[in-house]
N, C-alpha and C positions, 0 to 999 in steps of 0.2 A: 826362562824369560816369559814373561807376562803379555798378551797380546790383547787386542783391542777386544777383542768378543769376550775375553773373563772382564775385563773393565764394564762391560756393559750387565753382563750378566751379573754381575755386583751389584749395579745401581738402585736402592731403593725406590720403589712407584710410593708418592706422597699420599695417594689413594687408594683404599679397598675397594675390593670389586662391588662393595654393598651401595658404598657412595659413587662409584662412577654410574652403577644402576640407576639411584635413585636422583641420581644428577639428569639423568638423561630421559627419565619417566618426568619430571617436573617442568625442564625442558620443552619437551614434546607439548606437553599438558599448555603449559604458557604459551605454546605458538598457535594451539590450536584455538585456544581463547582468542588471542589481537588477531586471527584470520576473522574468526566468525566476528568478534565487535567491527572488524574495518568492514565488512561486506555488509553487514546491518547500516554501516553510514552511508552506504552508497545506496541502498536500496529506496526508492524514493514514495515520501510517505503518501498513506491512500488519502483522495480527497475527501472534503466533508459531504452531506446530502447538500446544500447550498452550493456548494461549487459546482456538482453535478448540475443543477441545476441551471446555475447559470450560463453552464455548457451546451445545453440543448437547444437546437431549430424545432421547431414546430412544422418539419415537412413530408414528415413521415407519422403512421398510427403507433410502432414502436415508440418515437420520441412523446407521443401523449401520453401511452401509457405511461412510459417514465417519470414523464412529471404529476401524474396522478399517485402514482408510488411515493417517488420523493416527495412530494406535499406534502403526501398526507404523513408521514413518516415524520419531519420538521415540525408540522402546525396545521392541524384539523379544524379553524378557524369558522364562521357563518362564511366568509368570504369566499375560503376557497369553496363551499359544498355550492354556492354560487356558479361559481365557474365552474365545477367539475358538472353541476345540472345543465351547463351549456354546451360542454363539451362532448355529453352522451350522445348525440346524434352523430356527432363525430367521429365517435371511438368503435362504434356497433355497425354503421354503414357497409357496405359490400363494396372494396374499393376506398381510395383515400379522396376527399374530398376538402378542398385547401380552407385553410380556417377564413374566416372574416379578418380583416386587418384590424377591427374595434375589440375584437375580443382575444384575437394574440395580443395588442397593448396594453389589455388586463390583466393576461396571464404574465408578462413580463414585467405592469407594474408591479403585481401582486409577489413575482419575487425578488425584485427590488427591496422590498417591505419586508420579508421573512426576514 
């Protein structure tokens, strides 16, 4: 009489062990891709010079340089070499010393205008 473990051990597998391999390297391969594309959606994207820009206070010597950088980096214009010959007293001083309010609302139109 015929018991259940010969009935199994009968049973043909519909697959070779080449195709469950290669089934399961493709697998892997395609998860690992929709992992990396989903974490690239989430990663959020870097700002432009402009944004930076419009990000900035003017209340520290870091935040001038900054926007001396960004400027100039956007648009080298007569304007800005304007403002930035204003701002040199500013930048080089021993200590921070607070802007004029006539010439932060130049530096803020001017990047209004960029």
């Amino acid at each position: 009489m015929e018991t259940i473990n010969d009935i199994i051990d009968y049973m043909p597998n519909p697959f070779s062990k080449i195709e469950i391999i290669l089934f399961t390297i493709f697998s892997t391969i395609l998860l690992l891709l929709s992992i990396k594309v989903f974490l690239n959606l989430l990663k959020p994207k870097p700002k432009s010079d402009k944004e930076k820009l419009l990000e900035l206070t003017f209340n520290t010597k870091e935040s001038l340089f900054k926007f001396t950088k960004l400027a100039r980096s956007i648009n080298n214009s007569q304007a800005l070499q304007e403002i930035l010959k204003e701002l040199e007293p500013y930048l080089y001083k021993k200590g921070y010393k607070t802007l004029p309010k006539e010439l932060e609302n130049r530096i803020k139109e001017y990047i209004k205008n960029v």
